[in-house]
C-alpha positions in Angstrom: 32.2 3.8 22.6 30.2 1.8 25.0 27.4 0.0 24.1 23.5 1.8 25.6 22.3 -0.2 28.5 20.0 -2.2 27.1 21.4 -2.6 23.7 21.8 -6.4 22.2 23.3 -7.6 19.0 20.7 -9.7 18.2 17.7 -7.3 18.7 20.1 -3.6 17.9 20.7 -4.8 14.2 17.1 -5.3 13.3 15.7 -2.3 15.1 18.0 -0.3 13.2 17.0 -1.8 10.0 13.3 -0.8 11.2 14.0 2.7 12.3 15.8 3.7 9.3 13.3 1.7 6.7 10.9 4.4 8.5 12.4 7.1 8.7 13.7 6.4 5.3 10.0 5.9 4.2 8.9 8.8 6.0 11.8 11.8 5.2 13.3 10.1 2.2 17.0 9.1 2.4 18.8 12.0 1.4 17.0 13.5 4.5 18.2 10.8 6.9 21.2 10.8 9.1 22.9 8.0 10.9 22.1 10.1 14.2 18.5 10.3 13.4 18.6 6.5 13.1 20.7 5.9 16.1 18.6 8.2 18.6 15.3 6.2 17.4 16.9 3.3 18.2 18.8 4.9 21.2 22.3 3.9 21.0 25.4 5.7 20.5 25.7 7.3 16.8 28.6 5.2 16.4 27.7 2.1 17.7 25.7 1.8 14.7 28.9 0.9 12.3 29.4 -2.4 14.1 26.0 -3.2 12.3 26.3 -1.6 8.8 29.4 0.0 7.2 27.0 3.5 6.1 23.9 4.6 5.1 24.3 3.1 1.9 24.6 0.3 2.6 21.5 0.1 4.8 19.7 1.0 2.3 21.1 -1.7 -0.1 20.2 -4.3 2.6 16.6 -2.9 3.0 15.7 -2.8 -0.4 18.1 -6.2 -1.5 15.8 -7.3 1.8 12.6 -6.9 0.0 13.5 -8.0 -3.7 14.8 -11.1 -2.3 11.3 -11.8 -0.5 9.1 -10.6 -3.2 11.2 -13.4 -5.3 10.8 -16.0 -2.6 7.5 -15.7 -2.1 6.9 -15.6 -6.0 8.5 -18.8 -6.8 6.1 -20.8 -4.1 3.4 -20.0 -6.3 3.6 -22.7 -8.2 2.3 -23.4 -11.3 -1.2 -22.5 -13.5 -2.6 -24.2 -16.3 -2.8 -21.6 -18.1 -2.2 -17.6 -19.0 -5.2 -16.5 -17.5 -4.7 -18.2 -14.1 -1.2 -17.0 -14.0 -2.0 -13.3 -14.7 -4.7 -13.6 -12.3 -2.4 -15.1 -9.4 0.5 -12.4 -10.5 -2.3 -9.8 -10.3 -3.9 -10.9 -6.3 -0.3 -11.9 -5.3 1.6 -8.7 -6.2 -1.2 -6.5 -4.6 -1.7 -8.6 -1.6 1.8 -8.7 -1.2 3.4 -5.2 -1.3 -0.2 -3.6 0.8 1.5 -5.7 3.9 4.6 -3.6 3.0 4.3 0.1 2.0 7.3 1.1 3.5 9.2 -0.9 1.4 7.7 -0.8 -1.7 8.1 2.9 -1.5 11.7 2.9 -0.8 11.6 0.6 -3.3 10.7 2.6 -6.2 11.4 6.2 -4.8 14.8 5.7 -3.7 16.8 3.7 -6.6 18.6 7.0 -7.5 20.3 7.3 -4.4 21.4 3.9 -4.5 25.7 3.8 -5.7 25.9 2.4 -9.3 27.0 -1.3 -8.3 23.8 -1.2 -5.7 21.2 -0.1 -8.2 22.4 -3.0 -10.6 22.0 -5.4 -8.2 18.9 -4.6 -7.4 17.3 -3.5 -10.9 18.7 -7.3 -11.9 16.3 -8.5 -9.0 13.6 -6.5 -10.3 14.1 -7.5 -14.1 13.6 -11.3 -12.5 9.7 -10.8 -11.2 9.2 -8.3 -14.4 10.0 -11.1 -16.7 7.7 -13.8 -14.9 5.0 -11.2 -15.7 6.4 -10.7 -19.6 6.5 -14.5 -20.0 2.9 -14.9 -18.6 1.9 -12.3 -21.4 3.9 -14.1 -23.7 2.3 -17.3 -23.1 -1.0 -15.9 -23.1 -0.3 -14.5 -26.6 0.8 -18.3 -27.3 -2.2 -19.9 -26.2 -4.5 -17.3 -28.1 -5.8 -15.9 -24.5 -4.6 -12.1 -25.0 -4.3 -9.5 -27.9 -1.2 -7.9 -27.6 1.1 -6.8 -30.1 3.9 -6.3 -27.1 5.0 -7.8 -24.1 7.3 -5.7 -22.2 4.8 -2.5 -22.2 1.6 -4.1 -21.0 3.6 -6.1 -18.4 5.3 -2.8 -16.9 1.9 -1.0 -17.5 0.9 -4.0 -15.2 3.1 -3.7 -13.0 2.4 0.0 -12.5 -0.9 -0.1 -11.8 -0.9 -2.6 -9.0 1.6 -1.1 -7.4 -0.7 1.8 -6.8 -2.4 0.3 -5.0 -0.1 1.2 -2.1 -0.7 4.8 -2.9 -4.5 4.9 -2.1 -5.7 1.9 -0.6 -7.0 1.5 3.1 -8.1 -1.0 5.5 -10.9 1.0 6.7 -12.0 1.9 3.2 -15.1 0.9 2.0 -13.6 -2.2 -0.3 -11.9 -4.6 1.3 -8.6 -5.8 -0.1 -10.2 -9.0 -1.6 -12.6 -6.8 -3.4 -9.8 -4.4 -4.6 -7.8 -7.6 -5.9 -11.0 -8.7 -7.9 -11.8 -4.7 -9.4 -7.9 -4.7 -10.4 -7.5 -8.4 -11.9 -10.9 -7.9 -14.0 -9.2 -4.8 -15.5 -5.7 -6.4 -15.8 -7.7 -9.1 -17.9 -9.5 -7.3 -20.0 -6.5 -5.1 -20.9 -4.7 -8.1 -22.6 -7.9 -10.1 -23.4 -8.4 -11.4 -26.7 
C-alpha cells in the first residue's frame, strides 16, 4: 500500500503512539481498532504494521513507555536524610508526576488485563521496582523510629493508591492548586505511618 501524502516515518510512528494512547484512554482497548487509530492519524490501515507488529504490542510500548519514565525520573531524585523526607518526596513526586499524564496512568492501571501474559510480567516487574522504593522508605522509617507500622507492603500500596487518585478528581481550574493538593495529601500520607 502507498504511503498518505504527507505521511513521514519519523513523525507517523509517534502520532500513532498518541492517537491510540487516546483513543485507548478514551474507549478502552478492547474498543479500539487498528482502523480507528489509522484514520486519526490518516494513513492507510495497513501502513500502520510497518510501525508496530498489533495492537498488542502498542499497547506494551505505551505502557513499557511510561514505567520506564516514571523509573527514570524516580532514580534522579536523589537521596534524603531521612524517612520522612523520602516519603514526602515519593508523596509530591508521584502526584506531580502522573497529573502531567492521566492518559497513561489510566491505561496504566485499567488496561493490565488485556495485556498477553509475557507483557503483563514485564510490566508488573517495572511496577514492583517503584512499589519497593516506597516499601523500603517505610521500612526505613520503621528503622529510624519515624513510623508505626506493623507492615510494609500494605501501607505502601495503600499509598500508592491514594495518590494515584488524584488523577481521578483533580483539576487545574479547581479551587486548590496542585502544590496545595501535594501538601493536603503528604500531611495525610505522614500521619498515616507516623509514630
Amino acid at each position: 500500500m502507498a504511503r498518505t501524502q504527507g505521511s513521514h516515518s519519523d513523525i507517523t510512528g509517534p502520532r500513532i503512539r498518541a492517537a491510540a494512547l487516546q483513543l485507548f484512554a478514551r474507549h478502552g482497548y478492547a474498543a479500539v481498532s487498528m482502523r480507528q487509530i489509522a484514520k486519526e492519524v490518516g494513513v492507510q490501515a495497513g501502513a500502520l504494521y510497518n510501525y508496530t507488529p498489533d495492537k498488542q504490542s502498542l499497547l506494551f510500548r505505551l505502557m513499557r513507555t511510561h514505567m520506564d519514565e516514571l523509573l527514570s525520573a524516580r532514580a534522579a531524585r536523589g537521596d534524603f536524610a531521612t524517612a520522612v523526607e523520602a516519603l514526602e518526596d515519593f508523596t509530591r513526586f508521584h502526584i506531580r508526576f502522573h497529573s502531567e499524564r492521566p492518559e497513561e496512568v489510566f491505561i496504566a492501571y485499567m488496561e493490565l488485563r488485556n495485556l498477553s501474559p509475557d507483557n503483563f510480567a514485564t510490566i508488573e516487574a517495572l511496577r514492583r521496582q517503584y512499589e519497593d522504593e516506597l516499601e523500603a522508605i517505610v521500612q526505613r522509617g520503621i528503622s529510624e523510629g519515624a513510623f508505626a507500622v506493623s507492615d510494609t507492603k500494605i501501607p505502601a500500596m495503600a499509598v500508592i493508591a491514594m495518590l494515584t487518585g488524584v488523577n481521578t478528581w483533580f483539576s487545574s481550574g479547581g479551587r486548590l492548586s496542585l502544590d496545595e493538593v501535594e501538601t493536603i495529601y503528604w500531611n495525610m500520607v505522614r500521619k498515616a505511618v507516623a509514630a
